[in-house]
Backbone as a chain_set.jsonl record, in Angstrom:
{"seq": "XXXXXXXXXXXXXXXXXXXXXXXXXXXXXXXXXXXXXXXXXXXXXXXXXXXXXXXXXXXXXXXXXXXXXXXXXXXXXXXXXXXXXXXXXXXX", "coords": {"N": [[-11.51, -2.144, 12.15], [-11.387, -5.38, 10.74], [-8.998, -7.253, 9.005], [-8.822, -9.505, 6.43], [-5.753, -11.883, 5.708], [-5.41, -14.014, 2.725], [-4.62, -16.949, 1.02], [-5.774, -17.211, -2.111], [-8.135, -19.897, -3.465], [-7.635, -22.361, -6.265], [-9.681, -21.754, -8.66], [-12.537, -24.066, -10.557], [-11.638, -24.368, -13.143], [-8.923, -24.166, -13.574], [-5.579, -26.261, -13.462], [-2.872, -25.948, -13.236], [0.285, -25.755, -10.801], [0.434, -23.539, -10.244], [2.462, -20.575, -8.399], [-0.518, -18.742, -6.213], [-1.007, -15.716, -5.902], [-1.074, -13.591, -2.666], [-3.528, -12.404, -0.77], [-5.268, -9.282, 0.865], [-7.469, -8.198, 2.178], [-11.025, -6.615, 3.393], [-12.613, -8.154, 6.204], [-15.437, -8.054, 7.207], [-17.283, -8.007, 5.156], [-20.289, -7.84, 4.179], [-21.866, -6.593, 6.48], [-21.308, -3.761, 5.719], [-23.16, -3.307, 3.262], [-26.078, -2.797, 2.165], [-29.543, -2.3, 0.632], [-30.182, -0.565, -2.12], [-33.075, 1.992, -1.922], [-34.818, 3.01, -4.186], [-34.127, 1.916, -6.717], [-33.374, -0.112, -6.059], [-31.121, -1.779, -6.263], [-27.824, -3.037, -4.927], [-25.803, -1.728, -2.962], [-22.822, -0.829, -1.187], [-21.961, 1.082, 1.962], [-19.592, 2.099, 2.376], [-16.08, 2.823, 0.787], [-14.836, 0.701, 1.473], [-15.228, -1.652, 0.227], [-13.748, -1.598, -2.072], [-11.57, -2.306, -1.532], [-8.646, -4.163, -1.691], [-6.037, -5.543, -1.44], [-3.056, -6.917, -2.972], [-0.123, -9.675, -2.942], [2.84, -10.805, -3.067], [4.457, -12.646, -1.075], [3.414, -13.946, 1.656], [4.533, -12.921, 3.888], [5.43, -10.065, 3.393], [2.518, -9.118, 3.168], [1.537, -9.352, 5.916], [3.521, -7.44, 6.947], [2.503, -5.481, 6.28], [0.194, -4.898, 6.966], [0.681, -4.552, 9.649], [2.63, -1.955, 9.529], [0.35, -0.633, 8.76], [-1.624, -0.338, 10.343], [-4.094, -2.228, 11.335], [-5.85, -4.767, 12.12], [-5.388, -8.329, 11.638], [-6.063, -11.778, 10.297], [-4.827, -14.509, 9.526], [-5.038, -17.327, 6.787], [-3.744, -19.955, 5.765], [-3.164, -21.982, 3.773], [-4.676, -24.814, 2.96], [-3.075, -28.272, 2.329], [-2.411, -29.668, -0.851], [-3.301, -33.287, -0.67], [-1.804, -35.473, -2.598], [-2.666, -38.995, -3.906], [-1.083, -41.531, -5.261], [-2.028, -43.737, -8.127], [-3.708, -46.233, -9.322], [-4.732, -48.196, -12.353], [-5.218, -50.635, -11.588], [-5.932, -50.984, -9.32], [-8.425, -51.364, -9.257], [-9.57, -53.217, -9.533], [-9.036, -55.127, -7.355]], "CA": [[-11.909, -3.019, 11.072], [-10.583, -6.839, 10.625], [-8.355, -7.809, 7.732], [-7.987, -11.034, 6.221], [-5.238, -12.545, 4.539], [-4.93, -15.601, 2.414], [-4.241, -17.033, -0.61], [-7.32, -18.121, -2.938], [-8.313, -21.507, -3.773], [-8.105, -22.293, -7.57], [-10.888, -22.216, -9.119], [-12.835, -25.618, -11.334], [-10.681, -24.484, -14.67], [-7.032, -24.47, -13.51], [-4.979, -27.506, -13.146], [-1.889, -25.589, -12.864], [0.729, -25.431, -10.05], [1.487, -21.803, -10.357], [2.078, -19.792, -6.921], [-0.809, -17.74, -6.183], [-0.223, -14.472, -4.835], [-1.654, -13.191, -1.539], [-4.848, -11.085, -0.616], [-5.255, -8.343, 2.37], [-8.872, -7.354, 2.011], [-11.699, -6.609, 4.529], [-13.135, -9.078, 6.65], [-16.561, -7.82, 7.171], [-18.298, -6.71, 4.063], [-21.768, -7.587, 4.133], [-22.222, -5.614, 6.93], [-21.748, -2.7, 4.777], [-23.915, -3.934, 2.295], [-27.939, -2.35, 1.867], [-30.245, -2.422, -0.891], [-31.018, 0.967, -2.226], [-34.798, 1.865, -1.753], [-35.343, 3.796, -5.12], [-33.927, 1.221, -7.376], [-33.514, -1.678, -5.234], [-29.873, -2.307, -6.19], [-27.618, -3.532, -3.454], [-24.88, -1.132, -2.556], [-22.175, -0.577, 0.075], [-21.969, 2.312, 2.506], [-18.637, 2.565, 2.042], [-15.678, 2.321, -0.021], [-13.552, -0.668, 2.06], [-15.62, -2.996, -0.111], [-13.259, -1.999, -2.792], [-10.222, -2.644, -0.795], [-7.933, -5.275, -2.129], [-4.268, -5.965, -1.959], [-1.891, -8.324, -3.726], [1.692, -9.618, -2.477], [3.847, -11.824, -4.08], [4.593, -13.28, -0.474], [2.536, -14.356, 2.76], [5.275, -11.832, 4.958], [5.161, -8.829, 2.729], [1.663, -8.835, 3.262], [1.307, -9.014, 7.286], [4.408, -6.614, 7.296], [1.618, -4.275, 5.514], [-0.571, -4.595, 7.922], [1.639, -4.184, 10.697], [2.674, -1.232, 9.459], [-0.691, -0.158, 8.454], [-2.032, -0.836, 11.792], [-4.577, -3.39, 10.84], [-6.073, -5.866, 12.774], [-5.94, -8.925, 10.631], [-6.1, -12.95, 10.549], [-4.275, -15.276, 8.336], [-5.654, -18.555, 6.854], [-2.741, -20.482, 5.269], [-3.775, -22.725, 2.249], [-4.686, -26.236, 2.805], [-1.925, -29.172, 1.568], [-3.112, -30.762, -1.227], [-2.616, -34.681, -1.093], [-1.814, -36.5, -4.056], [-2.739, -40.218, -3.408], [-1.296, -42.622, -6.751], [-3.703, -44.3, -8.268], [-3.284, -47.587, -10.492], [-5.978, -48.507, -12.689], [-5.254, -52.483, -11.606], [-6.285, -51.11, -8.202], [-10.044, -51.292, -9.276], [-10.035, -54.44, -9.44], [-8.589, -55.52, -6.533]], "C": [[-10.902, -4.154, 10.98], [-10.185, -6.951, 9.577], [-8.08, -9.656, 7.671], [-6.629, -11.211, 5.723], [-4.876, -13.726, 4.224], [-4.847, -15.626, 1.092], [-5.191, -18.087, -1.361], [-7.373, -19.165, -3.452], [-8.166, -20.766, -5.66], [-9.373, -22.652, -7.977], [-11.441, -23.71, -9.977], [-11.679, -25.801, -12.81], [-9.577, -24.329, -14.171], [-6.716, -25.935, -12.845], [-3.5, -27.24, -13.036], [-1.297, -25.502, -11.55], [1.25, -24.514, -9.44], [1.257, -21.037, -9.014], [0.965, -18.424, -7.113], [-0.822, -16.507, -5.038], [-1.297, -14.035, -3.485], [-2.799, -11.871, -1.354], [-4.96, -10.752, 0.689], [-6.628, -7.95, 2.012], [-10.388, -7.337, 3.471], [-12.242, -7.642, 5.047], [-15.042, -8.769, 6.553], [-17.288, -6.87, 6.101], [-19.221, -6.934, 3.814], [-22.254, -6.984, 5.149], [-22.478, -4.558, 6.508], [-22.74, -2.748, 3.526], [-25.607, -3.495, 3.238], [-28.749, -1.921, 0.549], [-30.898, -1.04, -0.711], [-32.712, 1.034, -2.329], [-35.334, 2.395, -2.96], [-35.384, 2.451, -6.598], [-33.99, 0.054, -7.254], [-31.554, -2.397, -5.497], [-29.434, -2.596, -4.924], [-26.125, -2.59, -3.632], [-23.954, -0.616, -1.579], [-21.867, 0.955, 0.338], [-20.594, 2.922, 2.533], [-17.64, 2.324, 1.051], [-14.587, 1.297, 0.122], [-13.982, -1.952, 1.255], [-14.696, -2.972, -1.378], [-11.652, -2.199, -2.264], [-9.561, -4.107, -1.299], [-6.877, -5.259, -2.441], [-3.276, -7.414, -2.011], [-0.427, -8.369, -3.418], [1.854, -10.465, -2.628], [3.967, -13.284, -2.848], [3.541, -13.174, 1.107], [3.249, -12.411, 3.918], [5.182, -10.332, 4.939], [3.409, -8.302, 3.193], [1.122, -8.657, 4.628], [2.773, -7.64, 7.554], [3.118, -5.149, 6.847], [0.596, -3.574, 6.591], [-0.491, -4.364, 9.13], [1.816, -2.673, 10.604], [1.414, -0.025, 8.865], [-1.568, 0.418, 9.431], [-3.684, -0.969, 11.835], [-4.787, -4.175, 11.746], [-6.597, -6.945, 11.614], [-5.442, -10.728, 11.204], [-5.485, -13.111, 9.012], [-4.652, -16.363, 8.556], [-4.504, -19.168, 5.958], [-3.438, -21.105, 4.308], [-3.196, -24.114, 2.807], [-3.854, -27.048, 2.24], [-2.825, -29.832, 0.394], [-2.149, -32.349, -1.131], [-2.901, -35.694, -1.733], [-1.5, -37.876, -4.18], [-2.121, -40.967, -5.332], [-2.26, -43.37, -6.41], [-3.277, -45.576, -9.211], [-4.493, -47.701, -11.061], [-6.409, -49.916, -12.662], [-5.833, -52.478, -10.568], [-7.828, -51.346, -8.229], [-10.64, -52.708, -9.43], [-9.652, -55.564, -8.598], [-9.412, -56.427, -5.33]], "O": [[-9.699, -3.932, 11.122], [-11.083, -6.736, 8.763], [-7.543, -10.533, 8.347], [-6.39, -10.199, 5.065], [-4.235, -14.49, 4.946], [-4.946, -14.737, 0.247], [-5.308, -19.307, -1.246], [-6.352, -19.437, -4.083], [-8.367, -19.66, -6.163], [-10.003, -23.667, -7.682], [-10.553, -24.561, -9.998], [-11.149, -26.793, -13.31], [-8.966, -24.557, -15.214], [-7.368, -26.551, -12.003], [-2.794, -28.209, -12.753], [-2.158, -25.151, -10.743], [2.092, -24.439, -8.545], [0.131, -20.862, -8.549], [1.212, -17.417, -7.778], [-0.692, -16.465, -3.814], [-2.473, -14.357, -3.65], [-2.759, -10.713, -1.77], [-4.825, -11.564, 1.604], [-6.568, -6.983, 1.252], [-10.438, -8.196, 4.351], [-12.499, -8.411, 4.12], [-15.735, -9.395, 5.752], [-17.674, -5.701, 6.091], [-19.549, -6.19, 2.89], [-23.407, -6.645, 4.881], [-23.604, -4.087, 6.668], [-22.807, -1.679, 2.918], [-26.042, -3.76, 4.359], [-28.332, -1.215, -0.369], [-31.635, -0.528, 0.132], [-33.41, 0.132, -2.793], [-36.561, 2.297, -2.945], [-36.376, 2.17, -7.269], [-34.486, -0.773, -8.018], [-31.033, -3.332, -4.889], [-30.154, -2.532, -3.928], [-25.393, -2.916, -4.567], [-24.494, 0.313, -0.977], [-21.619, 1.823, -0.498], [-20.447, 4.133, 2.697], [-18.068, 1.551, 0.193], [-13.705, 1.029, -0.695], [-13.431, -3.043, 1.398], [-14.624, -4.053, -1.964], [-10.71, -2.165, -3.055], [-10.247, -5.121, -1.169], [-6.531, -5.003, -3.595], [-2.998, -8.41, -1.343], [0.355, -7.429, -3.559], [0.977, -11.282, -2.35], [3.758, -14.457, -3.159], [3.031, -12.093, 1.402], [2.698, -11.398, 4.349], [4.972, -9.553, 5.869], [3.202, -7.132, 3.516], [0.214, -7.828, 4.704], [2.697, -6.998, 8.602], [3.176, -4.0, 7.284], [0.315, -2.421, 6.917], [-1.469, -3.983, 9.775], [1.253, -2.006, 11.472], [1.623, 1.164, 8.624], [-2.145, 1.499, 9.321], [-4.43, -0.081, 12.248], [-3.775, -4.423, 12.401], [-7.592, -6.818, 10.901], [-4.719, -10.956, 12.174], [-5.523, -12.457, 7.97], [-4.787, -16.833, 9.686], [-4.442, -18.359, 5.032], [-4.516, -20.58, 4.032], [-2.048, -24.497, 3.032], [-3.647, -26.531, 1.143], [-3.849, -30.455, 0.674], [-0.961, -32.567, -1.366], [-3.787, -36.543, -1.64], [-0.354, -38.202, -4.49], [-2.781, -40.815, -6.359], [-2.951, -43.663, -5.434], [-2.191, -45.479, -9.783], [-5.45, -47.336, -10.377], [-7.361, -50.433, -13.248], [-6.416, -53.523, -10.279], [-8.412, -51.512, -7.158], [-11.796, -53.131, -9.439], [-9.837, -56.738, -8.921], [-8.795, -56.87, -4.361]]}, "num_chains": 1, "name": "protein.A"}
């Protein structure tokens, strides 16, 4: 089984700069994923869909999986870049 880890976009309501912490969780989980036939709900065949771990730092968290022995990918987090802005520029 494939592990991710990365560190989650903020969502539309934060405007904060606060470090967020790191996630190890499965890569493939709609595979496990089938809609029960009695009810029709949608439920997974196993329980890796509740798999989810948190680490303070990027390292801590591949050391985990290292020692876990884990096959996993890391996606780093995009830069944001913060262009100034003038409001004289609009009329330029």
């Amino acid at each position: 089984m494939k592990f991710l880890i990365y560190q989650p976009s903020r969502s539309a309501m934060q405007s904060g700069k606060a470090r967020r912490k790191w996630i190890l969780e499965p890569q493939d989980l709609n595979d496990q994923r089938h809609i029960e036939s009695l009810m029709g709900w949608t439920s997974a065949r196993g329980a890796h869909s509740q798999l989810r771990f948190k680490f303070d730092e990027k390292q801590q968290a591949i050391d985990f999986a290292i020692k876990s022995n884990f096959n996993y990918t890391v996606i780093d987090p995009k830069k944001n870049i913060i262009r100034k802005k003038s409001y004289s520029d609009n009329f330029l």
